[in-house]
Structures are given as C-alpha cells and as structure tokens.
VOZAMI-866451 format. One record per atom (N, C-alpha, C): residue number from 1; residue in one letter; y, z, x negated. Coordinates in steps of 0.1 Angstrom, whole numbers. Example, Ala and Ser with C-alpha at 12.3 -4.5 7.8 and 13.67 -1.06 7.14 Angstrom:
BEGIN
[1 "a" [-57 78 -132]],
[1 "a" [-45 78 -123]],
[1 "a" [-33 78 -132]],
[2 "s" [-22 71 -128]],
[2 "s" [-11 71 -137]],
[2 "s" [0 79 -129]],
# end
This chain:
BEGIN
[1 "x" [784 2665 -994]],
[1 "x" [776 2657 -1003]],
[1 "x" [762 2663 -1005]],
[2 "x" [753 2656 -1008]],
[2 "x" [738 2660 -1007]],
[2 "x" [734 2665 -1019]],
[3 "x" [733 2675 -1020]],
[3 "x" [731 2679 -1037]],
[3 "x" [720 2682 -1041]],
[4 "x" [705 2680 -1030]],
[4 "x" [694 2681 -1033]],
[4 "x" [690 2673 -1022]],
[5 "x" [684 2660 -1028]],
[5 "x" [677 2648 -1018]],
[5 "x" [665 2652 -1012]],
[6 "x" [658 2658 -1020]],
[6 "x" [645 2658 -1015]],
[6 "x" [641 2666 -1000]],
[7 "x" [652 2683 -1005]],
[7 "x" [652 2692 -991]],
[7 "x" [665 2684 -986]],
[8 "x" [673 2678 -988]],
[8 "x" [681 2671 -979]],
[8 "x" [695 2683 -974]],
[9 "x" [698 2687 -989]],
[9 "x" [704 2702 -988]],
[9 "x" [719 2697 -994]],
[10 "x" [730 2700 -986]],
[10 "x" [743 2697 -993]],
[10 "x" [751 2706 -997]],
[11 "x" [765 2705 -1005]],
[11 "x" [770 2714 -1013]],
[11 "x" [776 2728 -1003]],
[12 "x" [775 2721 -991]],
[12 "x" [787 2730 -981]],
[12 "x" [777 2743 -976]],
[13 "x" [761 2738 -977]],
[13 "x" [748 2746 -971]],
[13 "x" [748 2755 -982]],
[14 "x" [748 2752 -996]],
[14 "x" [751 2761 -1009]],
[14 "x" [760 2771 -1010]],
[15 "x" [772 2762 -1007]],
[15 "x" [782 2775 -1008]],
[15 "x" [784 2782 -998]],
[16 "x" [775 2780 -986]],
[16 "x" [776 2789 -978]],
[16 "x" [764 2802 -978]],
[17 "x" [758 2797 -983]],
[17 "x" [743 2807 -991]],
[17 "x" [748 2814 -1001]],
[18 "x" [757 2809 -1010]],
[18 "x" [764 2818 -1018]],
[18 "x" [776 2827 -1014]],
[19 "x" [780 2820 -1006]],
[19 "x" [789 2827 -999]],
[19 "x" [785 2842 -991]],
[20 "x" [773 2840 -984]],
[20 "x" [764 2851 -980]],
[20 "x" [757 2857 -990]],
[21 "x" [761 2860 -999]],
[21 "x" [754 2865 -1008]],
[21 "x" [741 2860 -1018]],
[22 "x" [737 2851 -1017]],
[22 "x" [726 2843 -1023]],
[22 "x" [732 2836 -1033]],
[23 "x" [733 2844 -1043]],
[23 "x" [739 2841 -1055]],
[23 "x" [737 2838 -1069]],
[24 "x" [720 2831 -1069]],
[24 "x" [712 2832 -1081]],
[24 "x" [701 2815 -1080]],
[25 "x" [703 2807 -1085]],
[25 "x" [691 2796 -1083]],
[25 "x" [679 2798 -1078]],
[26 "x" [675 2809 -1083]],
[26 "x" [659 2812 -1078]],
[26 "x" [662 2819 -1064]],
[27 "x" [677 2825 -1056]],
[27 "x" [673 2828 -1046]],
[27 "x" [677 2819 -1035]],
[28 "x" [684 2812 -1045]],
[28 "x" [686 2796 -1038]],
[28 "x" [674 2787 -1033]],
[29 "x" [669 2789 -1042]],
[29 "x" [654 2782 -1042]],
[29 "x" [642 2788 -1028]],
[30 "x" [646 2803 -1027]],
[30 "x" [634 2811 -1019]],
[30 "x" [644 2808 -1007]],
[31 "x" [656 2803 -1005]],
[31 "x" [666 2805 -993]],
[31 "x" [661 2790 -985]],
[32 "x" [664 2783 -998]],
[32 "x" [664 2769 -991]],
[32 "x" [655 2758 -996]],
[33 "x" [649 2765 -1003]],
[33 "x" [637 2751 -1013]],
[33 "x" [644 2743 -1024]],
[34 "x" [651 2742 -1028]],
[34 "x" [660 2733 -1034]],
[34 "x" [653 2733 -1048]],
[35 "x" [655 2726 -1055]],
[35 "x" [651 2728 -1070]],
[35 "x" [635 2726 -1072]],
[36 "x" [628 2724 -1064]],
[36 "x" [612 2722 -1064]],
[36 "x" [603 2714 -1068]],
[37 "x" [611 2702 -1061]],
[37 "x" [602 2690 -1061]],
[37 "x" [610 2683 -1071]],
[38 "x" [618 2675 -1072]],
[38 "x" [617 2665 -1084]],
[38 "x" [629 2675 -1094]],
[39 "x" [634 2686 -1093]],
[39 "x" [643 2693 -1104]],
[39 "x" [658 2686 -1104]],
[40 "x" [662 2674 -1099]],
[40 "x" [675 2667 -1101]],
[40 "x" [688 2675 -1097]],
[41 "x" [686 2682 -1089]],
[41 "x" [695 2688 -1086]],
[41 "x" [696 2706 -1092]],
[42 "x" [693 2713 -1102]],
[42 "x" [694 2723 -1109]],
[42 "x" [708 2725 -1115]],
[43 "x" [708 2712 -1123]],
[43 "x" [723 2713 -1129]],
[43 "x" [735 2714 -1122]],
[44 "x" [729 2710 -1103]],
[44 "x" [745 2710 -1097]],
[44 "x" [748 2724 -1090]],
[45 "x" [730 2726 -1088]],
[45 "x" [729 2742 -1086]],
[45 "x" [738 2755 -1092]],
[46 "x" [732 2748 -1105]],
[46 "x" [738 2758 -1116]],
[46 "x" [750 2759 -1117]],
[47 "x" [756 2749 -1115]],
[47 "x" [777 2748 -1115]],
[47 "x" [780 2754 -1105]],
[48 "x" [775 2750 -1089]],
[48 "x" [780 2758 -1079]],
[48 "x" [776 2769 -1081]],
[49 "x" [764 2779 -1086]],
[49 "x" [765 2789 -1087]],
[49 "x" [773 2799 -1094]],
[50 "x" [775 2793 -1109]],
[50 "x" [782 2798 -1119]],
[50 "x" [797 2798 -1113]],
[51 "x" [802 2787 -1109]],
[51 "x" [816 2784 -1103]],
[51 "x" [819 2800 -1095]],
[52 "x" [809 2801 -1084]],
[52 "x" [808 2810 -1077]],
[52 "x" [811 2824 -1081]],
[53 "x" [806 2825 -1089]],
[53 "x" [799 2841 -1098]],
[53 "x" [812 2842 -1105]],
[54 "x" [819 2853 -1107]],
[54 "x" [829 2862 -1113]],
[54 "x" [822 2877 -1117]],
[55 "x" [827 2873 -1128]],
[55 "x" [818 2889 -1135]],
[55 "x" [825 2899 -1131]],
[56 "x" [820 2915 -1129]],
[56 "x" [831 2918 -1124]],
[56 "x" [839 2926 -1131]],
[57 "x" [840 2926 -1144]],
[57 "x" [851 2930 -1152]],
[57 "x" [867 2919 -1147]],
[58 "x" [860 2909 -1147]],
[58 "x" [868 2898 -1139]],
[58 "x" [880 2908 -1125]],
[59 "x" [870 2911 -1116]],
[59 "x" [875 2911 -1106]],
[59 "x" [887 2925 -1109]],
[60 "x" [881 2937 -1117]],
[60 "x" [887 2946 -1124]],
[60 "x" [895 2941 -1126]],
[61 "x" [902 2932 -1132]],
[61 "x" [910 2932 -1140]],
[61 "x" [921 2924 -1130]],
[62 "x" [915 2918 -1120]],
[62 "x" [926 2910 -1113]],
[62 "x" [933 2920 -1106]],
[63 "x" [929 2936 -1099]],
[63 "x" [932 2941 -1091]],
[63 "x" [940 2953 -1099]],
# end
C-alpha cells in the first residue's frame, strides 16, 4: 500500500528501510523523501516506525 503519494513510497519500501536499520522519520525522510511535500503521510510513518522500535530493556528482558 502507498503510504506516501507524493514520493510514491509504500509500506513494504518502509519496512524494509527500517528493517536495514533506518529507524527514525527524519532518517526515513533523508532515505527516501517521504514526509516533505504535503506531510499526509507522517502519522503512518510514525506507527510503522514506533511498531518497529523495541526499546531495549524490551529485548532484555525477552532473552
């Protein structure tokens, strides 16, 4: 699904940038432009990113 129209950027391009480590909106933004021009897509940014991100007391504690 297209999660930013304008750069024509979808959720799968995201979570693969996050998945490589590009783990922050603003480096999302220097990665792939997203978020620039009309802003609509920040808030889906921000879910995929947050979704993404485990603090790592988190991960402590799973292991």
């Amino acid at each position: 699904m297209y999660i930013c129209i304008c750069k024509a950027v979808t959720d799968s391009q995201i979570q693969t940038a996050i998945n490589d480590g590009i783990n922050t909106r603003k480096a999302l933004h220097q990665c792939l432009g997203i978020g620039s021009d009309c802003g609509k897509c920040n808030r889906h940014v921000r879910e995929l990113v947050n979704k993404n991100n485990v603090p790592t007391g988190a991960i402590q504690a799973i292991i």
